[in-house]
N, C-alpha and C positions, 0 to 999 in steps of 0.2 A: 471537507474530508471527514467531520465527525459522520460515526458512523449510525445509523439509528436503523437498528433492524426489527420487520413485525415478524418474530420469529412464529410465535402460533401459524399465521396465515403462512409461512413460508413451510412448512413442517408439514402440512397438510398437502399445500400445492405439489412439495417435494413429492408425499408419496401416490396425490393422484397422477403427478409425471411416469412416475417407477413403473404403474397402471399399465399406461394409456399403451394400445399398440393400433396396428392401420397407421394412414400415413396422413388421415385427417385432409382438410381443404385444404386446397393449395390458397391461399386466398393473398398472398403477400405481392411482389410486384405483379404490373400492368405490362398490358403491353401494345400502345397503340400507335397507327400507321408507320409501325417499322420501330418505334422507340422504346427506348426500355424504361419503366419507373421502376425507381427502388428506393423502398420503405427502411429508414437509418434509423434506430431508438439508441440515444446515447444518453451520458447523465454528466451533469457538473460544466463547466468552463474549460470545453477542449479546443474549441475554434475550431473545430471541424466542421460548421456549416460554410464557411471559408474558403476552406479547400476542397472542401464538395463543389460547389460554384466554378473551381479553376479545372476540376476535373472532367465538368459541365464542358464549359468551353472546349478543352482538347474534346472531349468524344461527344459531339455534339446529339449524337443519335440515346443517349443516356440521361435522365433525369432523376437525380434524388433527392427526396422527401425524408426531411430531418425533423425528428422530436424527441427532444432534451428532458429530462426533471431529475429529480432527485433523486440520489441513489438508491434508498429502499423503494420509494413509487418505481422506478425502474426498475426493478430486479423484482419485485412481487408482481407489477403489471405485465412482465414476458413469460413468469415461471404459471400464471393465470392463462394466459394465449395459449404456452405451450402445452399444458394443460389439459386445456376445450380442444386442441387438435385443429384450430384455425386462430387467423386473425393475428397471430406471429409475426413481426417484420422482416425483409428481408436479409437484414442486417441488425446486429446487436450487440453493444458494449456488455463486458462482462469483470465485474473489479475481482481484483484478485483475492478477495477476502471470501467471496460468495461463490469462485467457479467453481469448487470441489462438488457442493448441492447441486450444479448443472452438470455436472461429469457425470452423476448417478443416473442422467435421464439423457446419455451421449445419442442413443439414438433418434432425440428431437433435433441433432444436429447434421449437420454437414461433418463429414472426415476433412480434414483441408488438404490431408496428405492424396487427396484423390484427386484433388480439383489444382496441384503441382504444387504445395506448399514445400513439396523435401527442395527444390530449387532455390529457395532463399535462407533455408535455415541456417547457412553460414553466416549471413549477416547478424545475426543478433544474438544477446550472451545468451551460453548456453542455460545457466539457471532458470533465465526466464522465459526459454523457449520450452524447457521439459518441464515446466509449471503449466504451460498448455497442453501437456499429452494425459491420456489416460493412464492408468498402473505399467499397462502393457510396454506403452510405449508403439501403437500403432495406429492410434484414434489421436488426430490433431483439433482441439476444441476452438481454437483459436489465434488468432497471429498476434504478436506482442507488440503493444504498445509502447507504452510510458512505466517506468518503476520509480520506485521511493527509495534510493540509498540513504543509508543515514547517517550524518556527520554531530560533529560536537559543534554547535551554537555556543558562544561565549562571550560576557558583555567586558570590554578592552576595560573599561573605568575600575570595574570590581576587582579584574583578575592586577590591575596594578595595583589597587591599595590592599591587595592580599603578598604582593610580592611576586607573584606567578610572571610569567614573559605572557606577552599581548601579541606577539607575531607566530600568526597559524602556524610555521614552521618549525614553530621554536615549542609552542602549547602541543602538538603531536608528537614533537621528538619525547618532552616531561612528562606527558597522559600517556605512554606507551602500552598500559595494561591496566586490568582491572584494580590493582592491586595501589598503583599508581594515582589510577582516578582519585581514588579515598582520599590518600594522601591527601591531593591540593585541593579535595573537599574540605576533610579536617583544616587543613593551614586555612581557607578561603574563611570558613564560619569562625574560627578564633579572631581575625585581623578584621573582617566587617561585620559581622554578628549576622550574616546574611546564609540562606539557603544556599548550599551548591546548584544541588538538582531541585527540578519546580514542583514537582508532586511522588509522592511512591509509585502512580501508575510507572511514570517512567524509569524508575528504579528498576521498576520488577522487568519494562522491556529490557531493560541493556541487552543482557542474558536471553529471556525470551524470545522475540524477534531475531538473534540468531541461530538459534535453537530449530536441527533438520526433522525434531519430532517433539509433537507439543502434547497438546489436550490426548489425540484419539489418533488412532494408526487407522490404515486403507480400510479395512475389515469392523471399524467401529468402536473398538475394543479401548478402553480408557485409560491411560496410560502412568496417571498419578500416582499411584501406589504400586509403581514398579521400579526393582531396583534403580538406580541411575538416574532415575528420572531428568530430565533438565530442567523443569518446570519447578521441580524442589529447589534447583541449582541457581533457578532466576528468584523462586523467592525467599533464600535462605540471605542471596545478597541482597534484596530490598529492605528485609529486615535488618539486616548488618548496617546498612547504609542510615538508614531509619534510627538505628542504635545509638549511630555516632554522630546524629543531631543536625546531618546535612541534608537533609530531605524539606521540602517545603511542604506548603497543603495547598497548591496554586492547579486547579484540575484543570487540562489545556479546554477551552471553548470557553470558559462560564466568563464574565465580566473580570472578575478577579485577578484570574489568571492573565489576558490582555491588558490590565490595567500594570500588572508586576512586569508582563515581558516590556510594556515603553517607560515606565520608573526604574528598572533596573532591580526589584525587589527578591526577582534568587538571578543567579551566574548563570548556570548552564544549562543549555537546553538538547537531549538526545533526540533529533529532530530529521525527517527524512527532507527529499532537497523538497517536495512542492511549499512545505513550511515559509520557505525564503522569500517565495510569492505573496503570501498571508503577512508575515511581516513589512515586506515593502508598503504596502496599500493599509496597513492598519497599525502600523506600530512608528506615528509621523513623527514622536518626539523621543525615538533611538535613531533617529539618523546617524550612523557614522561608529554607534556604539556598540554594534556586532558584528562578529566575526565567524568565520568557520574554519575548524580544525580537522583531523581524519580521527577516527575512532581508535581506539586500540581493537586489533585484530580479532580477539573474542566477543568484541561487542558488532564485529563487521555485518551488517541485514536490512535486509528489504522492508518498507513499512509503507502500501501501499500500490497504486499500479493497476491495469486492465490490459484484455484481452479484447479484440473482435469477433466474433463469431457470426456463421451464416446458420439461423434456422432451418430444417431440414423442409418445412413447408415452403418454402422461396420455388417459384417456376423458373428464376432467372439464378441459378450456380455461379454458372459463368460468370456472368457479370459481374454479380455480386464480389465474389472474388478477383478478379481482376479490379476493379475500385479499392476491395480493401488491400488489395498488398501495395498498388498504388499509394494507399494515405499511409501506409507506415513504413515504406522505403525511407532511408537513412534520410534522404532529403526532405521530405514532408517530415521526417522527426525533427530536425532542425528548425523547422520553418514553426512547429505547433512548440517546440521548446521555447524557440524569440516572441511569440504570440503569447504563448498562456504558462508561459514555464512549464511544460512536462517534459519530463525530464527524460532524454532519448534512451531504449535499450538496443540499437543499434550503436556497437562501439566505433564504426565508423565516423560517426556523428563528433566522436572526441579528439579525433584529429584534425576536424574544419576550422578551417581559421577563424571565420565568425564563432564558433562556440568557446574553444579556449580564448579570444582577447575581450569576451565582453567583459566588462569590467563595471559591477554593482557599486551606484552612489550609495545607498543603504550600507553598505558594509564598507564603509570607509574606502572605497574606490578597490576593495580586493577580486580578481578573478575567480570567483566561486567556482565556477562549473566545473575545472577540474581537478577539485576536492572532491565533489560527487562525483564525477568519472574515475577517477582514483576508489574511491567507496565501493562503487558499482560492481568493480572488476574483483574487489577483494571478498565475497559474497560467493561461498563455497555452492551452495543448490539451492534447489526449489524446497518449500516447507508444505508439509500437508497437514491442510488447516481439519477438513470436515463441514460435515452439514450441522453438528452442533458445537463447535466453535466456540461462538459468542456468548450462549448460556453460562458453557463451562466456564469462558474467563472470568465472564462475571463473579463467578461464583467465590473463582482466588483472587477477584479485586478485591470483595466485600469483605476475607478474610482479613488482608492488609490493610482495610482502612479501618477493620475495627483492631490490630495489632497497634496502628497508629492512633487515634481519636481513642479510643478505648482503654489501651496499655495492654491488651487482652494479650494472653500466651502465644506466641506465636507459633507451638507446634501442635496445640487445641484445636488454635483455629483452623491450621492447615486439614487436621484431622476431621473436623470436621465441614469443610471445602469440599471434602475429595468424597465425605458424604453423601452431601446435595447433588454433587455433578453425577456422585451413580445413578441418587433418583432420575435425574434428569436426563440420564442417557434409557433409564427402562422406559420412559413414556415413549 
């Protein structure tokens, strides 16, 4: 899930996309003696060559060709295709941190609202259904997949030699608000001498990630040094938080950081649900010693998640669309959730009996899922990120980790954050 983007190359590709008009080679599905091939570019552990196969079988007249890699190789190798006006699949995962930069080039896609998508949009939340439309609201870029609700992570051992309760029910009712959180921060670092939260980055998410305007609005325009900001709102608490001595330095990915989440070396972790998969498979000596709680209401957001989309070069629409609403019907979300944990945004999916009675050995035998379905639903809209994004956070990480490592001014630093991200919006 880390994200690694070659922003240069994509900044470029972006605005040869913006360019490019004609309708370029058709050059994506085949078509021979009667059958259809269709070309699937996806990224990461979906298991959807799987269900491609079972889809195989039912329409036997249909064949798709799957190829996987990594999320930046993937999203710079289609915005590349799309681009040169050929060689595009006819199908393409889109994560939802990067769709805003394909939105700008909506004409290399498909509408999905043409090809019947208003038919199903009752099935799934509405947030993350108009996270796939254009401004308008009349360009469908894509059908929704899988999202990242995000709950409290909390290790039972720490939160009882701090005094706190260890039963989800009871840790949700006491952490009811931001104000709260602190609280059994502070009480947690007096009584273990231990971190609450594992880094400032996710300090600074709590706030941000729920936050319906971030860096840059539809029109580009930078949003920092405007009254209200939320983004001041998310890092005036990291700082506070940082003040009051509960903040760790454990950045999530690096060795460090996996080595604190299975010793137990901070409490809590602000973590969306595919996290709980990464900990099952890597975190083998916390067995039994995590739990999950629901967030307090202002921290309630998405962190994470993808779209399908059909490129506008495909000779096969049809098809193409009829397979992808196929793979993210409630029941193929079900099936890619027990499979690889993605976590369904079909809420139907939250009333099947397999999803609410599985019951995680990792987490001491608790029913995770509908914590995160609970999460899910509490998750007001869709957030419009932008095509530059990731520079810009960067730009208010670097602020806060020299606020932290540094002891630097925190409203310096900010000032001079909001800086850089201008330069970096004139280029």
């Amino acid at each position: 899930m880390k994200k690694v983007v070659a922003l240069g190359l994509s900044s470029v590709l972006a605005l040869s996309l913006a360019a490019c008009s004609g309708d370029g080679e058709k050059a994506s599905g085949t078509k021979k003696g009667g059958d259809v091939e269709l070309t699937f570019w996806a990224f990461g552990a979906t298991g959807y060559e799987e269900l491609a196969k079972e889809y195989e079988k039912e329409n036997p007249n249909v064949k798709i060709k799957m190829r996987s890699a990594e999320t930046a190789e993937h999203h710079d190798a289609l915005f590349t295709a799309l681009s040169a006006g050929s060689g595009a699949p006819d199908i393409a995962m889109l994560e939802i941190d990067q769709i805003d930069r394909f939105k700008a080039a909506q004409d290399r896609f498909e509408n999905l609202y043409d090809l019947g998508a208003k038919d199903v949009q009752d099935q799934y939340l509405d947030w993350k259904w108009k996270g796939g439309e254009n401004e308008k609201g009349d360009f469908l870029i894509g059908l929704p997949t899988d999202i990242g609700p995000k709950a409290l992570y909390y290790r039972t051992d720490l939160f009882e030699a701090a005094g706190l309760p260890t039963d989800p029910a009871e840790v949700s009712s006491l952490i009811d608000s931001p104000e709260a959180f602190e609280k059994a921060g502070v009480q947690l670092k007096e009584k273990t001498g231990k971190p609450f939260v594992d880094s400032i980055e996710m300090a600074y998410r709590a706030y941000l990630d729920a936050a319906q305007e971030t860096y840059l609005n539809p029109e580009g325009e930078l949003l920092l040094d405007k009254d209200g900001n939320s983004v001041k709102k998310a890092y005036d608490y990291a700082v506070k938080l940082n003040e009051l001595g509960i903040v760790g330095k454990y950045d999530m990915w690096t060795p460090e950081w996996a080595n604190a989440v299975n010793k137990g070396e901070f409490a809590a972790e602000l973590g969306a649900g595919w996290l709980k998969g990464w900990m099952e498979g890597n975190a083998t000596d916390a067995v039994g010693k995590w739990r999950v709680a629901t967030l307090p209401t202002e921290f309630a957001a998405n962190w994470g998640g993808s779209y399908i989309s059909i490129p506008a070069e495909t000779e096969h629409a049809k098809e193409a669309y009829e397979f992808v609403e196929w793979l993210v019907s409630p029941d193929n979300q079900l099936k890619s959730f027990q499979s690889k944990g993605l976590f369904p945004s079909a809420p139907a999916v939250y009333d099947m009996e397999e999803f609410k009675s599985n019951e995680d050995e990792f987490f001491g035998g608790q029913k995770t899922a509908p914590v995160f379905a609970e999460a899910a639903q509490d998750i007001s809209g869709a957030v419009y990120k932008g095509e530059k994004y990731f520079p810009v956070h960067q730009e208010v990480l670097n602020a806060l980790k020299n606020v932290q490592n540094k002891k630097a001014d925190p409203e310096k630093e900010w000032k001079a954050a909001i800086k850089r991200a201008k330069d970096l919006i004139k280029k």
